[in-house]
C-alpha positions as CSV (number, residue, x, y, z in Angstrom):
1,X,13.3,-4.6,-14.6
2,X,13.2,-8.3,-14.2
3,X,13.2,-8.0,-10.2
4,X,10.7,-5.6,-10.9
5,X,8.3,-7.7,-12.7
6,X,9.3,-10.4,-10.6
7,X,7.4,-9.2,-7.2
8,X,4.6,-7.8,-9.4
9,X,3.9,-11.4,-10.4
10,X,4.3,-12.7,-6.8
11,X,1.8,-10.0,-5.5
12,X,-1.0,-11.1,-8.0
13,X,-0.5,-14.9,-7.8
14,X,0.0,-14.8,-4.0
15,X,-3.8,-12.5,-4.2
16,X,-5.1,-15.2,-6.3
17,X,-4.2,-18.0,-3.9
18,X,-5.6,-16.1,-1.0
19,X,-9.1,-16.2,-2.9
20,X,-9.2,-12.1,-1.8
21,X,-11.0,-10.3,-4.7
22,X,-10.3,-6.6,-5.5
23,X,-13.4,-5.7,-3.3
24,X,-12.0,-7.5,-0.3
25,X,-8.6,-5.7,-0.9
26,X,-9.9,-2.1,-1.1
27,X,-12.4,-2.3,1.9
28,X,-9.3,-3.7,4.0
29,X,-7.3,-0.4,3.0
30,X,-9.5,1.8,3.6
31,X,-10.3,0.3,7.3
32,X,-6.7,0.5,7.7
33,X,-6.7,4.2,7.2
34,X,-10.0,5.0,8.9
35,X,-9.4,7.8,11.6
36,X,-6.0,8.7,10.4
37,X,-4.6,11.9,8.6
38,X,-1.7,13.3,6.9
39,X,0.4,15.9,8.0
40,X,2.7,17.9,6.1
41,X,6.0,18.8,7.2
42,X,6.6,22.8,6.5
43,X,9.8,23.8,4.4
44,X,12.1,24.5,7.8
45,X,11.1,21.6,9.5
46,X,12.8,19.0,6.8
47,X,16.4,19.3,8.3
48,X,15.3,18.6,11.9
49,X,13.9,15.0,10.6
């Protein structure tokens, strides 16, 4: 749990010392996953992976 916590904490303080507000954060995800899609394996296709 501590470990847990721990990396939490770094992710917010390392976001605060980057000035990047919660704005800034969400439009950079989303432009990551502009123009890409998610395909689902079917059931018989999981033991080939």
């Amino acid at each position: 749990m501590h470990r847990y916590l721990a990396e939490f904490d770094f992710r917010y303080n390392r976001r605060t010392a980057l000035k990047v507000t919660d704005t800034e954060c969400h439009d950079q995800l989303l432009a990551m996953i502009e123009g890409k899609r998610l395909a689902y394996r079917r059931i018989g296709e999981a033991r080939l992976a």
